[in-house]
The first five atom37 places (N, CA, C, CB, O) and aatype in JSON, in Angstrom:
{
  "aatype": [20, 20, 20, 20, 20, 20, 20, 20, 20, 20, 20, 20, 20, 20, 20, 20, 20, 20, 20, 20, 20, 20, 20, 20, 20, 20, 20, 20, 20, 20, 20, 20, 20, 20, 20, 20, 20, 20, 20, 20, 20, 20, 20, 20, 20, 20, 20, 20, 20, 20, 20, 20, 20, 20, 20, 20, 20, 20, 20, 20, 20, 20, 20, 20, 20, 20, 20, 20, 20, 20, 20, 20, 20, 20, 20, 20, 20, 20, 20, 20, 20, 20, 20, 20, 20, 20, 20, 20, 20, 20, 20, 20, 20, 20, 20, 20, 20, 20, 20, 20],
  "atom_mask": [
    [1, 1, 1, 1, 1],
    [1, 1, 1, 1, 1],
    [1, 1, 1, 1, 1],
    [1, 1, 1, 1, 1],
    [1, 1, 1, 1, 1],
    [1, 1, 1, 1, 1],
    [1, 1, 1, 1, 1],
    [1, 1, 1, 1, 1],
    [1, 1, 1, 1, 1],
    [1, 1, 1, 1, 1],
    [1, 1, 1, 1, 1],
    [1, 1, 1, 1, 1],
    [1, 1, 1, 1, 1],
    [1, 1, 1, 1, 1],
    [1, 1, 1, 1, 1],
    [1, 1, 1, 1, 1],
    [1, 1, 1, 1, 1],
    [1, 1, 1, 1, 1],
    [1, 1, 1, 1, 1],
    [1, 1, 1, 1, 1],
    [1, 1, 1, 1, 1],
    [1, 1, 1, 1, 1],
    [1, 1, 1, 1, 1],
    [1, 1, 1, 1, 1],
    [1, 1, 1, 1, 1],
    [1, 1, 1, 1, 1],
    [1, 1, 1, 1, 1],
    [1, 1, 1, 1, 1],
    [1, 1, 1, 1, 1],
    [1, 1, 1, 1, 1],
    [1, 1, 1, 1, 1],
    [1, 1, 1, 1, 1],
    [1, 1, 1, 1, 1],
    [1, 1, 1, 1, 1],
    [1, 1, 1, 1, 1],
    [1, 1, 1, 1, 1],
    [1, 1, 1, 1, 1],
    [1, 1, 1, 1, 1],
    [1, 1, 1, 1, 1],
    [1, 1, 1, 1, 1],
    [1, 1, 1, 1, 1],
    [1, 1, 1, 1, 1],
    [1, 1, 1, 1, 1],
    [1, 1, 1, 1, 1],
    [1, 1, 1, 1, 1],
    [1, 1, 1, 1, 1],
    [1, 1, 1, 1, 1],
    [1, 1, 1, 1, 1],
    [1, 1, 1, 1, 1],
    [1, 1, 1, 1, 1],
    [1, 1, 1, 1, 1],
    [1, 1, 1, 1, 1],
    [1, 1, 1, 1, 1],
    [1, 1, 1, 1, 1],
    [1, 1, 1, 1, 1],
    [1, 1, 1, 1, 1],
    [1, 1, 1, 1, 1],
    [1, 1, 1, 1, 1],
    [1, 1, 1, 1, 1],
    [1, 1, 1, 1, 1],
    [1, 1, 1, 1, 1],
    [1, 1, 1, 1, 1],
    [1, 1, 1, 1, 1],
    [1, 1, 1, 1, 1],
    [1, 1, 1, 1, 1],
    [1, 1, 1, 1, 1],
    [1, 1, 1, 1, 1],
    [1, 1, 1, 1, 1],
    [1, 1, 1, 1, 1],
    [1, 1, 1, 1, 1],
    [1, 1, 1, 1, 1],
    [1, 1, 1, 1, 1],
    [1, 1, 1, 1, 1],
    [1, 1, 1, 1, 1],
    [1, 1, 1, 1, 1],
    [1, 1, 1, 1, 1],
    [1, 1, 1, 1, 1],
    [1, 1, 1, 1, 1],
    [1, 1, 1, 1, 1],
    [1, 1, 1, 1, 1],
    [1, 1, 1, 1, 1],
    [1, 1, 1, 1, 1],
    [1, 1, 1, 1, 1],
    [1, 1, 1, 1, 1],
    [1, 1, 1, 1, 1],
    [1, 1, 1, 1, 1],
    [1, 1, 1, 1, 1],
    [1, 1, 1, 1, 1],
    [1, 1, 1, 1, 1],
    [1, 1, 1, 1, 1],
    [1, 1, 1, 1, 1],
    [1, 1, 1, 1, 1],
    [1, 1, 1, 1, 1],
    [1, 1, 1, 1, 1],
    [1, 1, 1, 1, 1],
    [1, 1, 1, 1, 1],
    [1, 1, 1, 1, 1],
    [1, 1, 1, 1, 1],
    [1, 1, 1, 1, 1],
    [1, 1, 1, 1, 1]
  ],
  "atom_positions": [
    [[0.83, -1.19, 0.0], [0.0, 0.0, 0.0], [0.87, 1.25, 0.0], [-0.94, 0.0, 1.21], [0.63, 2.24, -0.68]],
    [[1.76, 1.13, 0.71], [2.65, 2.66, 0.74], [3.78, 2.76, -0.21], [3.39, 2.97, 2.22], [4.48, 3.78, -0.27]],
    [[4.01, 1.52, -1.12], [4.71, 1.22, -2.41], [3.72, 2.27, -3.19], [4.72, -0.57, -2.97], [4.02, 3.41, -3.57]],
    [[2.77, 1.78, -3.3], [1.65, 2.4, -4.22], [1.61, 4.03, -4.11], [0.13, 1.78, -3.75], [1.72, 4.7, -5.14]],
    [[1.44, 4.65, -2.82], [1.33, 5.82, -2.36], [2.19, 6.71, -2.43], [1.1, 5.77, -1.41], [1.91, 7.91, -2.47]],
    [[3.74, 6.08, -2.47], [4.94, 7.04, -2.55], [5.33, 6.54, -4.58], [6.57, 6.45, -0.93], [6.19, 7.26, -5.1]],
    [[5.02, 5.99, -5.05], [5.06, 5.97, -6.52], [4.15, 7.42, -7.18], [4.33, 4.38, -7.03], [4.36, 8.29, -8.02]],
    [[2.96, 7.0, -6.13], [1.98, 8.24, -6.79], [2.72, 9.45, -6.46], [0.32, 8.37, -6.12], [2.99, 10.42, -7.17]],
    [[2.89, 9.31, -5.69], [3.81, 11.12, -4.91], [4.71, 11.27, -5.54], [4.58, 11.33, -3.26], [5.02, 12.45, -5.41]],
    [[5.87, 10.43, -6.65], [6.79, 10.32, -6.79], [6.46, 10.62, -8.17], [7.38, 9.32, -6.26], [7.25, 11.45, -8.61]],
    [[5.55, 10.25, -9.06], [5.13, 10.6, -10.26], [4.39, 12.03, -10.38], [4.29, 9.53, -10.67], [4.57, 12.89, -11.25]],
    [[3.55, 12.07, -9.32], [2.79, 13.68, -9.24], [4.11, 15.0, -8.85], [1.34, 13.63, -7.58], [4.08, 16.12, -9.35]],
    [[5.07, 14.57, -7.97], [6.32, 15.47, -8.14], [6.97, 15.36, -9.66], [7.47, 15.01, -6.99], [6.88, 16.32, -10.43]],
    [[7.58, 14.24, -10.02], [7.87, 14.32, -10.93], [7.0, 15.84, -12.56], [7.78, 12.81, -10.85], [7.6, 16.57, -13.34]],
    [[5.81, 15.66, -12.39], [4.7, 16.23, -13.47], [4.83, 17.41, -13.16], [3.15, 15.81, -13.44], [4.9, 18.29, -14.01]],
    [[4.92, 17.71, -11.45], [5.0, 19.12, -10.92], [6.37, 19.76, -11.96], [5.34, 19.11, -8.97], [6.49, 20.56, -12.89]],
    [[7.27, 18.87, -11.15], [8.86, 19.64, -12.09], [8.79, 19.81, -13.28], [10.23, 18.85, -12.16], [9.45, 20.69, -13.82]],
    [[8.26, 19.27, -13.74], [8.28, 19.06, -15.3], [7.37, 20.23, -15.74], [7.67, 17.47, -15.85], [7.79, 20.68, -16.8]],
    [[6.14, 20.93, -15.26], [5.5, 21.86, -15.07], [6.46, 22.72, -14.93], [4.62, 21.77, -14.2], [7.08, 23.17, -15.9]],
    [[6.66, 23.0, -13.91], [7.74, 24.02, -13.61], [8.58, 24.34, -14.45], [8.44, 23.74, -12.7], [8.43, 25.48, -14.9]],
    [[9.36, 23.81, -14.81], [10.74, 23.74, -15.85], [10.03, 24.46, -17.16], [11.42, 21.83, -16.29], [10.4, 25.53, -17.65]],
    [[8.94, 23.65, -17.61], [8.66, 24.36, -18.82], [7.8, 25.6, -18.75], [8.07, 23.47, -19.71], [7.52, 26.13, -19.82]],
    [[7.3, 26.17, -17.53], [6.67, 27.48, -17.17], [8.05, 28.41, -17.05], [5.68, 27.38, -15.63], [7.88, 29.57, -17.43]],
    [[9.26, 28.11, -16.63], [10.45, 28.79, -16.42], [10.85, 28.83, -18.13], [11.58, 27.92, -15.24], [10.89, 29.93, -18.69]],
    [[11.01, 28.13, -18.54], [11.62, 28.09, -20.03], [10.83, 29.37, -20.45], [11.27, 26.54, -21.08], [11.38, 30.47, -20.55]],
    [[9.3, 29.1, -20.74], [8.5, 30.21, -21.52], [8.91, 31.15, -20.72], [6.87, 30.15, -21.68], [9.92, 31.74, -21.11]],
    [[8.44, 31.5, -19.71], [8.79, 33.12, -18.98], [10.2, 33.26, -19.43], [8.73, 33.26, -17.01], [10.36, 34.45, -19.71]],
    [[11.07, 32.72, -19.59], [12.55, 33.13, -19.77], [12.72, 33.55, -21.43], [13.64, 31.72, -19.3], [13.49, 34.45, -21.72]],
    [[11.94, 32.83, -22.5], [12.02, 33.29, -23.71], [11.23, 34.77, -23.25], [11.32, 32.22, -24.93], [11.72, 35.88, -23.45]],
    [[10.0, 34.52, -22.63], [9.26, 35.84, -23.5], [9.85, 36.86, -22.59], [7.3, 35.94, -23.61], [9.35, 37.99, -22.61]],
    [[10.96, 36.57, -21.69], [11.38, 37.77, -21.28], [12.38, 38.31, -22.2], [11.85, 37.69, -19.98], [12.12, 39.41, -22.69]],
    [[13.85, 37.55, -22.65], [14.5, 37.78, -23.0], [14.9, 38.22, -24.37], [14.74, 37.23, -22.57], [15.42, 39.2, -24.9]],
    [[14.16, 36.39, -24.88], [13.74, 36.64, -27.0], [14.84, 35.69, -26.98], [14.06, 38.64, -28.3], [15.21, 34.98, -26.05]],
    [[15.36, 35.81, -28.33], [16.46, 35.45, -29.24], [17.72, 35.87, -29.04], [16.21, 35.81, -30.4], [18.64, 35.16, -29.46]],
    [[17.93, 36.81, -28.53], [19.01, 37.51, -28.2], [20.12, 37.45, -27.22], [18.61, 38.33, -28.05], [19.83, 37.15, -26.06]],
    [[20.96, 37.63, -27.44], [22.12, 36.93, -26.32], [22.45, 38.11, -25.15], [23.83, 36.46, -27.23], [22.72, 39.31, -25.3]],
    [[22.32, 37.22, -23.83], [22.31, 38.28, -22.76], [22.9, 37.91, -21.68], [21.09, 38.71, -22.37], [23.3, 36.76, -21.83]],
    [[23.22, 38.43, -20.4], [23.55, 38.25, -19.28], [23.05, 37.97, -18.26], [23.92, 38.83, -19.08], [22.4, 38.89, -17.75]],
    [[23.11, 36.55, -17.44], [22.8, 37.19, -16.03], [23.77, 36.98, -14.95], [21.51, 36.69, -15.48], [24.16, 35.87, -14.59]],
    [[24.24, 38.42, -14.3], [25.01, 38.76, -13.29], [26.43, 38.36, -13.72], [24.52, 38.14, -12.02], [27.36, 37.9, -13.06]],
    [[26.27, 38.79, -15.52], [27.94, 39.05, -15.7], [28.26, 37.83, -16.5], [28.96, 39.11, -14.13], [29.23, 38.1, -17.21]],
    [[27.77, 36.33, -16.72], [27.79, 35.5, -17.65], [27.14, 35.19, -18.32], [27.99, 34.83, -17.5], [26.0, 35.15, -17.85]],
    [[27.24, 34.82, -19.6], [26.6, 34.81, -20.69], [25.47, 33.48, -20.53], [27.7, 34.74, -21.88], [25.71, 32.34, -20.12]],
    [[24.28, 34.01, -20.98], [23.54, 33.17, -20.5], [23.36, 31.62, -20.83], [22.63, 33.73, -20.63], [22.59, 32.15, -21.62]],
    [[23.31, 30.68, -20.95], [23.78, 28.87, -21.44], [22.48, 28.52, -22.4], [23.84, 27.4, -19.74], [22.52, 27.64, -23.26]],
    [[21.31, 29.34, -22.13], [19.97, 28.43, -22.75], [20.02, 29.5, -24.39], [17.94, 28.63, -21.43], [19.83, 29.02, -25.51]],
    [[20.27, 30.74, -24.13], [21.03, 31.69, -25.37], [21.95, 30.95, -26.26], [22.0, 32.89, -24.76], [21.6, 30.6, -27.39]],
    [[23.0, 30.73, -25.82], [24.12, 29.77, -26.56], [23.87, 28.63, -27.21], [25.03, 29.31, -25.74], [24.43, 28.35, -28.27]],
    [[22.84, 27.72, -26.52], [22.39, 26.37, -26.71], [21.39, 26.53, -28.05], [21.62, 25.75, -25.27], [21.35, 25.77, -29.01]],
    [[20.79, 27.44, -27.87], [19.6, 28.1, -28.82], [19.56, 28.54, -30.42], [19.31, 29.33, -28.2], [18.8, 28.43, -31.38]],
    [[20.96, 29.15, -30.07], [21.96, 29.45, -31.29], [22.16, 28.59, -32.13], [23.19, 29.74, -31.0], [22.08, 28.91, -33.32]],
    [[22.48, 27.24, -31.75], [23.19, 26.01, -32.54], [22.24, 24.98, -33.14], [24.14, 25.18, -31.56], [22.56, 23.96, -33.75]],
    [[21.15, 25.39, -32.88], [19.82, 24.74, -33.58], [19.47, 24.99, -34.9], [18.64, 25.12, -32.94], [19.23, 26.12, -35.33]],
    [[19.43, 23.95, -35.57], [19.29, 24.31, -37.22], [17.56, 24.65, -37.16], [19.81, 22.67, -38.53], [16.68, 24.19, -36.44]],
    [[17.55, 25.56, -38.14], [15.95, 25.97, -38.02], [15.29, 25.13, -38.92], [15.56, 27.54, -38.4], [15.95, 24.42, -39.68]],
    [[13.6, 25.12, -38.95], [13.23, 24.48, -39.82], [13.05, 24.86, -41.24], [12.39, 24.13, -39.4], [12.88, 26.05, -41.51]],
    [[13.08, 23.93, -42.24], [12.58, 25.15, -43.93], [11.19, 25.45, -43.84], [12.69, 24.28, -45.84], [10.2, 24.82, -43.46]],
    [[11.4, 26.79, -44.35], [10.31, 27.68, -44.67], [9.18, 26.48, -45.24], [10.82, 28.98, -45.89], [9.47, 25.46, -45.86]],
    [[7.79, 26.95, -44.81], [6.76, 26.17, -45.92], [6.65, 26.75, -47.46], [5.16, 26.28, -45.32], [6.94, 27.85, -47.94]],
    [[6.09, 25.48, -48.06], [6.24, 26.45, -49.59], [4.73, 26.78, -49.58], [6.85, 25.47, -51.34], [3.64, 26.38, -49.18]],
    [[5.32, 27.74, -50.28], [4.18, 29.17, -50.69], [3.34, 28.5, -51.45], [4.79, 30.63, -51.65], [2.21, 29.01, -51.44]],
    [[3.48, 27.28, -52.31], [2.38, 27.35, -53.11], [1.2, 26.56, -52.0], [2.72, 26.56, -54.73], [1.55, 26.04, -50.94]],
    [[-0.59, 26.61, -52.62], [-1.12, 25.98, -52.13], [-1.06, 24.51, -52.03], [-1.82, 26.38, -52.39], [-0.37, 23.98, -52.9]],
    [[-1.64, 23.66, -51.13], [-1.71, 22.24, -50.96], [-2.85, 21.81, -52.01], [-2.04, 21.82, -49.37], [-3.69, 22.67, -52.29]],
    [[-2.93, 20.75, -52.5], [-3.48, 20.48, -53.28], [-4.18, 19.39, -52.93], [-2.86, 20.49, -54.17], [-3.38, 18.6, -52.42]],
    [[-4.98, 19.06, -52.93], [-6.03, 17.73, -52.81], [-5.54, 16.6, -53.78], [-7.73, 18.14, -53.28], [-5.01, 16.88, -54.86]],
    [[-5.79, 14.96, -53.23], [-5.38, 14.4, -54.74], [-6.96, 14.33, -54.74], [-4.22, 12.73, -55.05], [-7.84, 14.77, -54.01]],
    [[-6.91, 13.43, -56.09], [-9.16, 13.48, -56.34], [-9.34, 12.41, -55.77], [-10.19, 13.31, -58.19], [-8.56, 11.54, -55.39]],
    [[-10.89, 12.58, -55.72], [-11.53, 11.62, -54.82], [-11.62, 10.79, -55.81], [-12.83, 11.94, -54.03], [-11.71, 11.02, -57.02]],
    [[-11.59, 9.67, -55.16], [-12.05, 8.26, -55.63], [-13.25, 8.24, -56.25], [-12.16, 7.32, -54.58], [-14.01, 9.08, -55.76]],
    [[-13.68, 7.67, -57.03], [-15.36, 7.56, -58.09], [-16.37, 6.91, -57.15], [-15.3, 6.3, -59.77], [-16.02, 5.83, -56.68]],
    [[-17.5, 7.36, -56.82], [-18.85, 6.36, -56.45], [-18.64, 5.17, -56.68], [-20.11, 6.57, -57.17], [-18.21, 4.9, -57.8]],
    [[-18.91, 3.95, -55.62], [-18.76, 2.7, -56.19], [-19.7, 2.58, -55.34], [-17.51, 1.81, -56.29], [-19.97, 3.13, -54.28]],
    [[-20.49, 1.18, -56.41], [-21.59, 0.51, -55.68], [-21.43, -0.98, -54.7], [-22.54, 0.24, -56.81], [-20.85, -1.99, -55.1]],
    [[-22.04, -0.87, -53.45], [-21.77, -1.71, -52.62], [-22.12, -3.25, -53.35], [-22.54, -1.3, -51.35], [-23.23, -3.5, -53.8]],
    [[-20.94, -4.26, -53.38], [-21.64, -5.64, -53.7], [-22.19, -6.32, -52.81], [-20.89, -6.53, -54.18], [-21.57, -6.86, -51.89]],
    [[-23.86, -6.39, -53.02], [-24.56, -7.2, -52.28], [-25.35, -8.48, -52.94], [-25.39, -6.36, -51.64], [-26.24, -8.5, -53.79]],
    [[-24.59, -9.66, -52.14], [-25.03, -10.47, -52.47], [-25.55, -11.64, -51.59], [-24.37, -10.63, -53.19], [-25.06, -11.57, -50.47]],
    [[-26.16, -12.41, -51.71], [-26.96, -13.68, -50.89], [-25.74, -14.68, -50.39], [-28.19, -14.68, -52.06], [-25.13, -15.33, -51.24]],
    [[-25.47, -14.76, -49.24], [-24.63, -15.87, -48.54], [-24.96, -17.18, -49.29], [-24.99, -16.02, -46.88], [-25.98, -17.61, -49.82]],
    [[-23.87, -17.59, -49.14], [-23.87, -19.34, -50.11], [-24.1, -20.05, -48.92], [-22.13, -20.07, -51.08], [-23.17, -20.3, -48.15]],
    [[-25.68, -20.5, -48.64], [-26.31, -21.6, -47.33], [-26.43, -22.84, -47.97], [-27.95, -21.22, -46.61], [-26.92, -23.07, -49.08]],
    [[-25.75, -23.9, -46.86], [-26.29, -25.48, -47.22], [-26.88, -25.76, -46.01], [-25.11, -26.73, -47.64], [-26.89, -24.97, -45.07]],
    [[-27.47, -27.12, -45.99], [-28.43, -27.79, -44.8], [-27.39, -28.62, -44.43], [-29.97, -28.64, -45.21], [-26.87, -29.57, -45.02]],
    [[-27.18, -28.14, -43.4], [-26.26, -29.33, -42.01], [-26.79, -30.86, -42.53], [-27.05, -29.02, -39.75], [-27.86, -31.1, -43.08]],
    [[-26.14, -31.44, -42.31], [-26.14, -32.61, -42.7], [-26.82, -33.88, -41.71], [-24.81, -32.74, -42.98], [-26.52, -35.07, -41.76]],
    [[-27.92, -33.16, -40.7], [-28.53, -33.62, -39.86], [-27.42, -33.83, -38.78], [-29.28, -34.69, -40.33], [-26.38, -33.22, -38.54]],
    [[-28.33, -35.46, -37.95], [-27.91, -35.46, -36.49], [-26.41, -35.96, -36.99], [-28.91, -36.59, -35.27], [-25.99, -36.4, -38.06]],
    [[-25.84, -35.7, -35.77], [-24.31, -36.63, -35.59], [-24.53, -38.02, -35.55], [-23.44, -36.34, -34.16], [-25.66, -38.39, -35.24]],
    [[-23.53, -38.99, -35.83], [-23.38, -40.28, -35.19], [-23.77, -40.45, -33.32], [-21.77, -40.6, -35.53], [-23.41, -39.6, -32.51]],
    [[-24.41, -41.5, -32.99], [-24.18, -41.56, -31.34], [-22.53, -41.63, -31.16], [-25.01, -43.12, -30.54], [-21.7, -41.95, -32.02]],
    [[-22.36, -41.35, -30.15], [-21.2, -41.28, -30.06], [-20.42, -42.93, -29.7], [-21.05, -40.14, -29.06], [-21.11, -43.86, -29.28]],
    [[-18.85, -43.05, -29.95], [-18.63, -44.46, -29.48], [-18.2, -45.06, -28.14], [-17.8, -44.87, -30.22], [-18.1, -43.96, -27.58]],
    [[-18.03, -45.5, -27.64], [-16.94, -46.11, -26.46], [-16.18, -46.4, -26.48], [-16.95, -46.83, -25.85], [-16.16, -47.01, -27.55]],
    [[-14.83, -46.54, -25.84], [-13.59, -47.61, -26.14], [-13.83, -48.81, -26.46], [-12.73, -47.84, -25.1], [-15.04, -49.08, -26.48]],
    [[-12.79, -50.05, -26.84], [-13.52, -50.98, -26.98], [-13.44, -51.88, -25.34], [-13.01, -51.72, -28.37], [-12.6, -51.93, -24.44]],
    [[-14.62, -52.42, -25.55], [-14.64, -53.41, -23.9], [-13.05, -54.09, -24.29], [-16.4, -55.15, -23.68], [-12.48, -54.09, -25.38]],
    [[-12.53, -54.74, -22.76], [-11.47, -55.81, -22.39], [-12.0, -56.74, -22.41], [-10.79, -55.82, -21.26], [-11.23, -57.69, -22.41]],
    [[-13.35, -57.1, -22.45], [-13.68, -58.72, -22.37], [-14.28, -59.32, -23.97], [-15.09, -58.99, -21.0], [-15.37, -59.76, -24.31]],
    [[-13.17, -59.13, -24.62], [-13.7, -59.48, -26.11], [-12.87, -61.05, -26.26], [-13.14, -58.07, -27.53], [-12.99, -61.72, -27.29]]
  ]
}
């Protein structure tokens, strides 16, 4: 039971940090931007790191295009192929008796 209880605590901290971290990231872009800056005299590490990222290519300008739709087709409906069971089973057998 307290396996169970400190996993949960241990995963719900975990989600917290992970919250956190990425609420710090955004506030730290939309404070700073793109731009390379200081704090308290060294150059900042998430600036530098940021830099070395290849960007993505531009989208192309032209529009997307649809391919065509497929043509109306008519559903094949047809009658199941039924036969008649072949009645009852055999009775069933026994081993053979030992006193033969």
């Amino acid at each position: 039971m307290s396996f169970h209880r400190h996993r949960t605590l241990y995963l719900a901290l975990l989600a917290a940090l992970f919250v956190f971290v990425q609420a710090h990231a955004l506030s730290h872009a939309a404070e700073h931007g793109d731009e390379p800056h200081d704090h308290y005299g060294a150059a900042c590490e998430l600036s530098v790191i940021a830099t070395d990222q290849i960007l993505l290519p531009a989208a192309p300008s032209e529009p997307f295009v649809l391919p065509p739709a497929p043509g109306a087709t008519e559903p094949c409906i047809s009658a199941a192929n039924w036969t008649r069971p072949p009645g009852r089973a055999p009775p069933p057998r026994s081993p053979p008796s030992l006193q033969q």
